[in-house]
C-alpha positions, 0 to 999 in steps of 0.5 A: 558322263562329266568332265574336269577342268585344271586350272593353270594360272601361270604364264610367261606375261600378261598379254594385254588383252588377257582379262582372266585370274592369270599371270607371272607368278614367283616360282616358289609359288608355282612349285607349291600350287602344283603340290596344292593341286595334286593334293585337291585331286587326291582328296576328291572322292569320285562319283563318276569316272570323268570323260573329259578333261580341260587344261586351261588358264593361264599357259598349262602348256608351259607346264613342265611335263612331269608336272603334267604326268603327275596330275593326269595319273591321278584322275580316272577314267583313262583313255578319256573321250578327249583330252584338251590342253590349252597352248601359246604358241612357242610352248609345244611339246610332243610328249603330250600324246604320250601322257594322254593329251590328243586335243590342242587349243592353240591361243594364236590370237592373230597370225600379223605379225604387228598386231602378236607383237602389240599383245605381248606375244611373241610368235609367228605365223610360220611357227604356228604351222610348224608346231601344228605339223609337228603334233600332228606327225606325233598323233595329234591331229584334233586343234582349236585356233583361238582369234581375237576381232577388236586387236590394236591396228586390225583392218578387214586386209589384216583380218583377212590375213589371219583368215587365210592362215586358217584355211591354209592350216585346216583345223577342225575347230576355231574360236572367234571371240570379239574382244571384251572391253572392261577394266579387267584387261590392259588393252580394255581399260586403256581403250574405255579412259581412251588412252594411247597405250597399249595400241588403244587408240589403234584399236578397230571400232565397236562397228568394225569388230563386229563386221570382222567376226561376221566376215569369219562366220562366213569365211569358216562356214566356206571351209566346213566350220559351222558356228555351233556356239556364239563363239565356236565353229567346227567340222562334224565331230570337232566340237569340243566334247568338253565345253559342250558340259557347260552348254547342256549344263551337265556336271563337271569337277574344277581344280586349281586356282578360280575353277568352277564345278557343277554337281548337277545341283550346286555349283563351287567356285574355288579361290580366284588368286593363286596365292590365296588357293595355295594359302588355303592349302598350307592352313589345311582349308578347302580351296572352295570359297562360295557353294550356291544353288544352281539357277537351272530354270534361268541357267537353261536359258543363259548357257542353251541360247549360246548354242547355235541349236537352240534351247527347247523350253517347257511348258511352264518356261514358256508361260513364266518367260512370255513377256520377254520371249514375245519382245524379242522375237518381235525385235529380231533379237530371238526365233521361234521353230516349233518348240525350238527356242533360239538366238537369231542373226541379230541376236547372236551379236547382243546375246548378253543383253538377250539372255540379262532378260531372263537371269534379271527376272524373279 
């Protein structure tokens, strides 16, 4: 069964960190994306009734919701196997769970109060847990909890902090991402022309960011969340049904500004800006901008390796992958289990230099 992703590229601000086609947008524009994308919904011809569906961006939780109920009515398949919806805290709203909603994805970031406010963002720890209290008591009981290692002013006293916020809140999933230093966002490039701006200069070294995410994988291993995936850890049953489609390389339909799809052949991506997505619209043009084959020789490896289970090449993935199997293994960096193919400790820390191994050859 295959899944859908919306794209929701509207926010309040750009928090520095962001380094996805996102941001604040004129309202005009938002009001003729959200007639855009209901348009792309309703010309889809459905091959499947979707099992899954992902509200991301962007901040689709300040989503007005009468927005929200015109979108979800028009995709099949009701009641889906989970609903997610992708949230900043502050932008809660317990009409969700009538609309279908019964996953949130909350982008805490940090629960310190001085590493939020260098972001951009504008919460707290304690409304945090009011808004997750608040959910839950309306039906709501299926979280994720975003982290962020490498944030302006981090110390190991203040990851610990954001840690025991984790514990006390008990969700059934969380995310750890390692901050990405590129061009891409504010804090990335002022940190690499090694500026000030942005807290930059305060920024914990390569060194100690990874050493906080390993305190995580232990910390959440010690509350019964097993790291299933580079970046995510879950309680038995709490892994997100969604973004395991990407991990198996099973299909799913993307709508909206920069949204993928995956046929099971051939994979789409639709115009990244919003403003390009909604022109294309207006002259009555598919949002599609690039159709390609998939790789799925090479794209096994790449998306199965992320998973903590490993991949279990064939025959012929073994004779065609030998050379770089065998240098990794012997550097740490991959282990072999019988059949079973995957990342090891080490491994799991450089995995976008493990898996440029396999998507560089021919």
């Amino acid at each position: 069964m295959a899944g859908v992703y919306l794209s929701w590229p509207f926010c309040a601000q750009k928090c520095t960190f962001c380094n996805f086609a996102s941001g604040v947008f004129p309202a005009a524009l938002e009001r003729d994306y959200e007639d855009a994308l209901a348009d792309e919904i309703a010309r889809f011809d459905w091959p499947w009734r979707p099992e899954t569906i992902y509200l991301g961006g962007g901040t689709p939780s300040r989503m007005p919701a009468a927005t929200l109920e015109r979108l979800l009515a028009a995709i099949p398949g009701r009641p889906w196997r989970e609903a997610t919806i992708e949230a900043a805290p502050g932008t809660v709203t317990v009409e969700w769970a009538r609309l279908g909603i019964d996953r949130v994805s909350l982008g805490v970031q940090s629960f310190v109060a001085r590493e939020i406010a260098q972001t951009g963002r504008k919460h707290t720890a304690g409304l945090v847990e009011r808004e997750m209290r608040l959910l839950r008591e309306h039906g709501i009981r299926r979280f994720n909890i975003d982290l962020i290692a490498g944030l302006a002013y981090q110390t190991r006293e203040s990851w610990r902090e954001s840690l025991d916020w984790i514990e006390r809140l008990d969700p059934g999933h969380v995310s750890v991402y390692m901050l990405e230093v590129d061009q891409d966002s504010r804090l990335g490039s002022e940190i690499l022309r090694g500026g000030a701006k942005y807290g930059a200069a305060a920024a914990p070294s390569e060194d100690l960011t990874v050493e906080l995410y390993e305190t995580a994988v232990e910390r959440l291993a010690g509350m019964g969340l097993a790291r299933y995936e580079i970046s995510n850890f879950a309680r038995p049953g709490q892994e997100s049904l969604h973004n395991l489609k990407y991990w198996k390389l099973e299909p799913y339909a993307g709508f909206g500004a920069d949204a993928h799809s995956f046929d099971g052949t051939l994979r789409r991506a639709n115009a990244e800006s919003p403003a390009e997505y909604v022109a294309r619209w207006h002259h009555g043009e598919t949002p599609c901008v690039e159709v390609s084959a998939a790789k799925l020789d090479e794209e096994r490896f790449f998306v199965g390796l992320r998973l903590t289970g490993g991949i279990r090449p064939r025959d012929d993935e073994w004779l065609r992958w030998e050379e770089p199997i065998r240098r990794l293994v012997a550097a740490g960096m991959l282990e072999r289990d019988g059949d079973t193919l995957r990342l090891t400790r080490a491994g799991l820390l450089v995995s976008n230099e493990v898996f440029q191994e396999f998507v560089s050859l021919p």
